[in-house]
Structures are given as C-alpha cells and as structure tokens.
DSSP file (Angstrom, degrees, kcal/mol; ACC not computed):
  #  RESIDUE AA STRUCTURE BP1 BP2  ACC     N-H-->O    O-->H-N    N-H-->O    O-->H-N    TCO  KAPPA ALPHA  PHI   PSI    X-CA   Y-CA   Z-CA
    1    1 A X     >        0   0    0      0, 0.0     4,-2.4     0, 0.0     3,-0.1   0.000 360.0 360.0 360.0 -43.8  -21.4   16.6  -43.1
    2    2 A X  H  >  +     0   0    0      1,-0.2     4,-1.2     2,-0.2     5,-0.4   0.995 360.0  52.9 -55.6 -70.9  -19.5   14.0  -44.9
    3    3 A X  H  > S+     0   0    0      1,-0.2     4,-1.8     2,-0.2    -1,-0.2   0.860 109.5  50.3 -38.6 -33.9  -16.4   14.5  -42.8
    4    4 A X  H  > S+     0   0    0      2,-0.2     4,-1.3     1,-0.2     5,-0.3   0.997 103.3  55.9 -59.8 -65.6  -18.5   14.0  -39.7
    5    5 A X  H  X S+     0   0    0     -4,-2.4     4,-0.5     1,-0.2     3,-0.3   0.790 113.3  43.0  -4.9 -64.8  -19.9   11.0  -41.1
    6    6 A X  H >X S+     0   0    0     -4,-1.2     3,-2.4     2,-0.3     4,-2.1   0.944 113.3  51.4 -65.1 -48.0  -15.8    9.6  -41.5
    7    7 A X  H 3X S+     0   0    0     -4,-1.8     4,-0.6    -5,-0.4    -1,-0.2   0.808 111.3  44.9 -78.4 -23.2  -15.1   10.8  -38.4
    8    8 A X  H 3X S+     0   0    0     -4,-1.3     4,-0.9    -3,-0.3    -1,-0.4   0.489 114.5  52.0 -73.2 -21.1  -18.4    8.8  -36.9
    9    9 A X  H <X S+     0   0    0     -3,-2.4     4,-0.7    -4,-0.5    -2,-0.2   0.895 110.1  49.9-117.1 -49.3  -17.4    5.8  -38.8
   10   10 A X  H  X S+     0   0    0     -4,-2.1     4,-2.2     2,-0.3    -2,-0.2   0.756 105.6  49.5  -3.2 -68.4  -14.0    6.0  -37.4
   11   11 A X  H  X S+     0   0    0     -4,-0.6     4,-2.4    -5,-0.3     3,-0.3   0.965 108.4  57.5 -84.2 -39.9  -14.6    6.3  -34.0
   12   12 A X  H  X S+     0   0    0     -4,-0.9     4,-0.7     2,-0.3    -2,-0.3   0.549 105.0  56.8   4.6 -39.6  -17.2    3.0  -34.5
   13   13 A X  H >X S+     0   0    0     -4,-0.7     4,-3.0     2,-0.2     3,-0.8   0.966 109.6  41.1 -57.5 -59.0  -14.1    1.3  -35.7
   14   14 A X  H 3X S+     0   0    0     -4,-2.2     4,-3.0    -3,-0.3     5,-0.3   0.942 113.9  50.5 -43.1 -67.0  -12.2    1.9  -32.6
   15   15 A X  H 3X S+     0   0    0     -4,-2.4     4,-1.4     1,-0.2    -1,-0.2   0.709 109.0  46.7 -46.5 -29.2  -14.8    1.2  -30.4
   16   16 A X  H XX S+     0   0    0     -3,-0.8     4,-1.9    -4,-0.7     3,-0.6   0.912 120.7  50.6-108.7 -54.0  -15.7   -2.2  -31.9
   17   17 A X  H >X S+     0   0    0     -4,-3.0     4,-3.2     1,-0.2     3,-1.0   0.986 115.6  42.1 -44.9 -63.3  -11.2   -2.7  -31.8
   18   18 A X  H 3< S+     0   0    0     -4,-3.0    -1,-0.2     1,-0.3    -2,-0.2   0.639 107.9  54.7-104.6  30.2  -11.1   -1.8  -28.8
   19   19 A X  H <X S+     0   0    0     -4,-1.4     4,-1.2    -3,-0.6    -1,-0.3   0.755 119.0  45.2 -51.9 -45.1  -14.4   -3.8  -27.4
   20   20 A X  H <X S+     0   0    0     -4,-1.9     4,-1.3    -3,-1.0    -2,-0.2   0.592 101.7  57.9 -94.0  -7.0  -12.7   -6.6  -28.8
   21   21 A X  H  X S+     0   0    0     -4,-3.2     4,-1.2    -5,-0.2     5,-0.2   0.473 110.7  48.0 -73.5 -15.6   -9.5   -5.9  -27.6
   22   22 A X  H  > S+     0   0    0     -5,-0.4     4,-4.1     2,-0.2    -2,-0.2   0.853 104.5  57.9 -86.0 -61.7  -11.0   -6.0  -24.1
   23   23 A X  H >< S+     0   0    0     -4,-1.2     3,-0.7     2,-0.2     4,-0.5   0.835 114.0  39.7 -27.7-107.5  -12.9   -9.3  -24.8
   24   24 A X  H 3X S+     0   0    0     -4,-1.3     4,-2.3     1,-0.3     5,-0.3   0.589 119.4  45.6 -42.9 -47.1   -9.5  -10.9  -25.6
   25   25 A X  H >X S+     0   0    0     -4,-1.2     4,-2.4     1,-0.2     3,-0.7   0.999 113.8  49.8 -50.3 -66.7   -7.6   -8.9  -22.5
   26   26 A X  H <X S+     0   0    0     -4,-4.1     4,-1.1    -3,-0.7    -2,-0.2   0.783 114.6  48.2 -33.7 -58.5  -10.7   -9.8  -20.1
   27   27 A X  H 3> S+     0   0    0     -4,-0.5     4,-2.6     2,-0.2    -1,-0.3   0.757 110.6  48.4 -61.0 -38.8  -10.2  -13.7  -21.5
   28   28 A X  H <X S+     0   0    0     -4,-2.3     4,-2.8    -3,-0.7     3,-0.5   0.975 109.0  55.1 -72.4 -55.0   -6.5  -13.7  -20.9
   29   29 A X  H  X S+     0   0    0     -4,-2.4     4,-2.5    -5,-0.3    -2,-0.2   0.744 109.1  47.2 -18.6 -53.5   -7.1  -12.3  -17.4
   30   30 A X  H  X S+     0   0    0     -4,-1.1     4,-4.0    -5,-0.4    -1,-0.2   0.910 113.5  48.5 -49.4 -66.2   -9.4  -15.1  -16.5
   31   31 A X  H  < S+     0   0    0     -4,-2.6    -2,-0.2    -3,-0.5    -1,-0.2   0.803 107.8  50.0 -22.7 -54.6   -7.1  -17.4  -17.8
   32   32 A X  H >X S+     0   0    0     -4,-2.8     4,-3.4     2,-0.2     3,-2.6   0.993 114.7  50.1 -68.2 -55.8   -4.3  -16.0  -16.0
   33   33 A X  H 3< S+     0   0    0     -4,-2.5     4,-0.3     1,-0.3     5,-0.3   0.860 103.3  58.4   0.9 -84.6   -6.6  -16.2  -12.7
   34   34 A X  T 3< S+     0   0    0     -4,-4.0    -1,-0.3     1,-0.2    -2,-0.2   0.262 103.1  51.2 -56.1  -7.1   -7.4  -19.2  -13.3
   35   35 A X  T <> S+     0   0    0     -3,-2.6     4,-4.5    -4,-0.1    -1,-0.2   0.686 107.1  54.8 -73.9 -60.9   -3.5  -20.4  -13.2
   36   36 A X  T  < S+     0   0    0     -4,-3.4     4,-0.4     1,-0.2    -2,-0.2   0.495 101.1  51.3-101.0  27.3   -2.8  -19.1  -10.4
   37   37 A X  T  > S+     0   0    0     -4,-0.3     4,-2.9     3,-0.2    -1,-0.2   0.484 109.1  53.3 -72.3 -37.2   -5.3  -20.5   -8.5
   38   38 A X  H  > S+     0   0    0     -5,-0.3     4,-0.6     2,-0.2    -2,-0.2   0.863 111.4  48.9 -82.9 -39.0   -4.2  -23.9   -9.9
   39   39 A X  H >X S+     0   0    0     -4,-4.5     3,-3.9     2,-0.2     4,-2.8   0.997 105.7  54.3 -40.3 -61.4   -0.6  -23.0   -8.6
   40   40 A X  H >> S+     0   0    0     -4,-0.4     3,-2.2     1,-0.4     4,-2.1   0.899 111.2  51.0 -66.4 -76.6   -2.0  -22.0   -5.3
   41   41 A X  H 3X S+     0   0    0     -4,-2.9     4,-1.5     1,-0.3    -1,-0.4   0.664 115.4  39.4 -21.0 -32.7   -3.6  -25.8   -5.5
   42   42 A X  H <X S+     0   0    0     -3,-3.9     4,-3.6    -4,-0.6     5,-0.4   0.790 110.3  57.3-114.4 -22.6   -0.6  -27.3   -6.1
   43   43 A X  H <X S+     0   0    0     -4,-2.8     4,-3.0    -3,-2.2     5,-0.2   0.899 117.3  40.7 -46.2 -44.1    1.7  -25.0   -3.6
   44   44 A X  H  X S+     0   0    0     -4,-2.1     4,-3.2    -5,-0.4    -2,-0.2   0.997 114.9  49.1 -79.9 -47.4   -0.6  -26.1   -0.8
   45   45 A X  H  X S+     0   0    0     -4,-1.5     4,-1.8     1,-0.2    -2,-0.2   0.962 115.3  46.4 -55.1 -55.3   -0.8  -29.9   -2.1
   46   46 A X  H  X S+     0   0    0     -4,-3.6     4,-1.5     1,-0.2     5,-0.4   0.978 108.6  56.1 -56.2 -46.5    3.2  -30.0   -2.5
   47   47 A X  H >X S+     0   0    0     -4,-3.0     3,-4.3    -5,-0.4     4,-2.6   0.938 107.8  44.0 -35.9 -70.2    3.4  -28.5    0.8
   48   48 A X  H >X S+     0   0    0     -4,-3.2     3,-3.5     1,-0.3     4,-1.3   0.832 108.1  65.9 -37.2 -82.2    1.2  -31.4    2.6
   49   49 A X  H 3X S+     0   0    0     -4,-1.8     4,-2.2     1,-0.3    -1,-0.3   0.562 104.5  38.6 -19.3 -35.3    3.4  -33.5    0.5
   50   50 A X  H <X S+     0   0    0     -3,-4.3     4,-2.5    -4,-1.5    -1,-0.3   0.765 109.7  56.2-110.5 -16.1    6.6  -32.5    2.5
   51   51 A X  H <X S+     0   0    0     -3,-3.5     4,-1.0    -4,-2.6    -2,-0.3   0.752 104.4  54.4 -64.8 -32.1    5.1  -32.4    5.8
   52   52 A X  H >X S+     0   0    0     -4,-1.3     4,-3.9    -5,-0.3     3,-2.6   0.987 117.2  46.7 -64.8 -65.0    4.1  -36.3    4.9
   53   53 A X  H 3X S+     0   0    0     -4,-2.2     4,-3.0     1,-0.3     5,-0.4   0.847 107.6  48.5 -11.0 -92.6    7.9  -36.5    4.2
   54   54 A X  H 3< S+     0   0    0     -4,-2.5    -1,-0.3     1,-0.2    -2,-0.2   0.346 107.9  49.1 -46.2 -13.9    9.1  -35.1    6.6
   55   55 A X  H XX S+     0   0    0     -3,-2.6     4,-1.8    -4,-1.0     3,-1.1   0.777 115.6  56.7 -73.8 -49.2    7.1  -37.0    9.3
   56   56 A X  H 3< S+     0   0    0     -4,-3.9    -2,-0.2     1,-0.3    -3,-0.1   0.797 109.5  37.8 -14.0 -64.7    8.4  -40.0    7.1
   57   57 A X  T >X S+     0   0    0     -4,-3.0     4,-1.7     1,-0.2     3,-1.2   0.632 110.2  65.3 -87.2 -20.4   11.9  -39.4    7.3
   58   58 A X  H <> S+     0   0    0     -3,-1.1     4,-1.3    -5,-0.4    -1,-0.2   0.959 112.3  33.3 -63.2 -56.1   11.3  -38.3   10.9
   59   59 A X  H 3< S+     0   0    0     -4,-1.8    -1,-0.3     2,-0.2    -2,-0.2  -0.179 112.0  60.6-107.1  40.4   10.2  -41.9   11.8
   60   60 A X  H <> S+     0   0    0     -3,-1.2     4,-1.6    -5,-0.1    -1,-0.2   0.267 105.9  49.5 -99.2 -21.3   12.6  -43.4    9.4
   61   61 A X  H  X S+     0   0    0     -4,-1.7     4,-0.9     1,-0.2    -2,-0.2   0.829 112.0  45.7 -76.0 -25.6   15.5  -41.6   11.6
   62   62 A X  H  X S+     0   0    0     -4,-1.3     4,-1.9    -5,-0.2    -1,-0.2   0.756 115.7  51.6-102.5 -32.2   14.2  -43.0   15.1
   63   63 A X  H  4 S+     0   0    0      2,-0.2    -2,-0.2     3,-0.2     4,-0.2   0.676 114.4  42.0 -63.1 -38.0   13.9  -46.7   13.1
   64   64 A X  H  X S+     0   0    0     -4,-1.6     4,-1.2     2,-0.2    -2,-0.2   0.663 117.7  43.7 -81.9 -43.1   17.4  -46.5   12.0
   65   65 A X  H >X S+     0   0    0     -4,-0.9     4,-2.1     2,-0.2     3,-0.8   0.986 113.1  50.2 -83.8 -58.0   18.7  -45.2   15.1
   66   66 A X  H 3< S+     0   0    0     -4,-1.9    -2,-0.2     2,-0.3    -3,-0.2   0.755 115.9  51.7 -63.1 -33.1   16.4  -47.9   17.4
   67   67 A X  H 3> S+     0   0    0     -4,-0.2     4,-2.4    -5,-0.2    -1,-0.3   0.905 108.9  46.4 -84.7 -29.3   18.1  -50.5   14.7
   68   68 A X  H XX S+     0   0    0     -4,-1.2     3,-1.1    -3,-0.8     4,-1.1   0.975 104.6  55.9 -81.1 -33.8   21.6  -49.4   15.2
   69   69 A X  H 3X S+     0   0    0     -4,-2.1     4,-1.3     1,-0.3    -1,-0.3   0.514 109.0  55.7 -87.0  12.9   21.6  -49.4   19.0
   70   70 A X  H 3> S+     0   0    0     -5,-0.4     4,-1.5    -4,-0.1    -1,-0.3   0.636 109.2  41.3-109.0  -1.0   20.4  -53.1   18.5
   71   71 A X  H <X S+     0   0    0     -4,-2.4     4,-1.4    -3,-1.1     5,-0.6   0.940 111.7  56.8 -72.9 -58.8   23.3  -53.9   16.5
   72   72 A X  H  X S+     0   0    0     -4,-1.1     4,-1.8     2,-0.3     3,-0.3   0.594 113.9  41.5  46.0 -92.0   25.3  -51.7   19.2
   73   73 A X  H >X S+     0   0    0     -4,-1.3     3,-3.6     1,-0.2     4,-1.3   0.905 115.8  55.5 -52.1 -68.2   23.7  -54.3   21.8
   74   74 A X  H 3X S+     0   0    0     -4,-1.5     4,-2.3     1,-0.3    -2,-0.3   0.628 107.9  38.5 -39.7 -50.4   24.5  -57.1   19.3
   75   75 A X  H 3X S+     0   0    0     -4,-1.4     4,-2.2    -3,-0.3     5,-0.4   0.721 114.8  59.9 -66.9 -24.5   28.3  -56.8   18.5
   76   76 A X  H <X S+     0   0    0     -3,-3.6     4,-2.0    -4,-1.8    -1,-0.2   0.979 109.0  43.6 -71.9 -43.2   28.7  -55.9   22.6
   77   77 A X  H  X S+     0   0    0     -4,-1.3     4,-2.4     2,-0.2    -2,-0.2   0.849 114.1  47.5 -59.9 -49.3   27.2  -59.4   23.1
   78   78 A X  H  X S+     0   0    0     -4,-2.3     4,-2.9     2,-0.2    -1,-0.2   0.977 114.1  51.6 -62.5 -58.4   29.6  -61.0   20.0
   79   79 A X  H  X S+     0   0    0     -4,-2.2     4,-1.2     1,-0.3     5,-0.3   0.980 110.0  59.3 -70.3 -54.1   32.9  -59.0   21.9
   80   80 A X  H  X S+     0   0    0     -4,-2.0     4,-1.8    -5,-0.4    -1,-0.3   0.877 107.4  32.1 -12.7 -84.4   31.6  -60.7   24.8
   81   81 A X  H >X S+     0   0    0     -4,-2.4     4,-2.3     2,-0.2     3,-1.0   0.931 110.9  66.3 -72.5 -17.8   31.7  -63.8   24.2
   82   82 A X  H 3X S+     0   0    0     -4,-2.9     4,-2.1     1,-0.3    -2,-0.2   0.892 107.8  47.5 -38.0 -78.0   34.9  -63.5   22.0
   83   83 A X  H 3X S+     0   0    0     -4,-1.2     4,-1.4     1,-0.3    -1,-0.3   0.463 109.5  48.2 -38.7 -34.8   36.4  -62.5   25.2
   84   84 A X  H XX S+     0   0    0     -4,-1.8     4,-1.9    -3,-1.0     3,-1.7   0.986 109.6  56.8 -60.4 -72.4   35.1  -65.4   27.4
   85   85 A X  H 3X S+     0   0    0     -4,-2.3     4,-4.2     1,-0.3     5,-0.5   0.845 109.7  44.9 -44.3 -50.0   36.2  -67.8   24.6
   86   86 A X  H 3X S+     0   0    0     -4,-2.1     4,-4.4    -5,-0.4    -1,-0.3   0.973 105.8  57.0 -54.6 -52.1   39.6  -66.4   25.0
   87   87 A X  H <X S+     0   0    0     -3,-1.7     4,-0.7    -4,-1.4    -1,-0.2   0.956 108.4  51.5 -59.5 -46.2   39.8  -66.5   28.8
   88   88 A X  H >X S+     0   0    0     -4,-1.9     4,-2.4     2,-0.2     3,-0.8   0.920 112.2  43.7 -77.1 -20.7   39.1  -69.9   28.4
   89   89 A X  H 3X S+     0   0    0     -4,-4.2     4,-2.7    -5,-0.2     5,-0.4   0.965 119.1  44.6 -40.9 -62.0   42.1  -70.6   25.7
   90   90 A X  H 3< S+     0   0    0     -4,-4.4    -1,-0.2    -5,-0.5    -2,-0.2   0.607 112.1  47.3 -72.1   5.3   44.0  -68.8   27.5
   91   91 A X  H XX S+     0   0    0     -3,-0.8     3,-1.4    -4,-0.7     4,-1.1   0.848 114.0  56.4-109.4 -71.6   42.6  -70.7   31.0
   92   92 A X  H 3< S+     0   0    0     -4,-2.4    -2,-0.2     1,-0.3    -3,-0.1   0.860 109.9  39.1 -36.6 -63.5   43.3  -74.1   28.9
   93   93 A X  T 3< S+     0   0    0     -4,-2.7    -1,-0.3     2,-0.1    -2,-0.2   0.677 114.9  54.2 -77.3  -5.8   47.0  -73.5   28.1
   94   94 A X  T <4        0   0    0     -3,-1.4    -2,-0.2    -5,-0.4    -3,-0.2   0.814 360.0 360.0 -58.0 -94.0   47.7  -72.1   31.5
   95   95 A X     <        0   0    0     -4,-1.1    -1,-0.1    -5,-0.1    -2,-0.1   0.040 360.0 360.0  24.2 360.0   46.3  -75.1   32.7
C-alpha cells in the first residue's frame, strides 16, 4: 500500500509540473500571438508608409522634370538672345 501511495504522490507531482509547465507554455504562446499580431500592424502600417512615398517621389519626379523643361525653355531663351546680340556686333563692325 505504501508504494502505491509514492507512486500516487509522484504522479501528483508531475501533474501539478506539468500543469504548470502548461500555464507558462500557454503564456508564452499568447505572448508570442500577440507579437505577431503587432508585426502584422506594423507590416501593414510600413507598407501604407511606402505607398505615401512612393506617390511622393512620384510627384516629386513630374515637379523636377516640369522644372527642368523650364530651365530648358530658359537657357533656349538666354542662347537666343546671346545670338541676336552677336548678329548685331557682328552687324555693327560690318557696318
């Protein structure tokens, strides 16, 4: 009877390890969940985040380009007159 007893007292050890070994598993589990939910939040937030960019940079490239074809026009406008100015030097010492 005594040995039964041990053997009862025993498996009541175990169970109560690994009840609490379960507890602490279950907790981490949760935990862990609970992470990668907070990734998934922050996957999706950085995403938006690089679509905002990337419209950004989208209408910084069409702003950049719309400014260079108005220097473009500007320096055709400067060679321009350069080139009048000259024809008339060069109209004055014919002259």
């Amino acid at each position: 009877m005594e040995g039964l007893l041990e053997r009862i007292a025993t498996a009541r050890v175990q169970v109560q390890r690994s009840l609490a070994e379960r507890a602490r598993l279950s907790a981490a589990v949760e935990a862990l969940e609970a992470r990668v939910r907070e990734c998934a939040r922050e996957g999706e937030v950085l995403k938006a985040r690089i679509q905002e960019l990337e419209q950004e940079n989208e209408v910084l490239r069409t702003v950049k380009a719309t400014d260079k074809e108005a220097q473009r026009e500007g320096v055709k406008e400067e060679i321009d007159e350069l080139v009048h100015d000259i024809d008339r030097c060069l109209a004055l010492l014919n002259g």
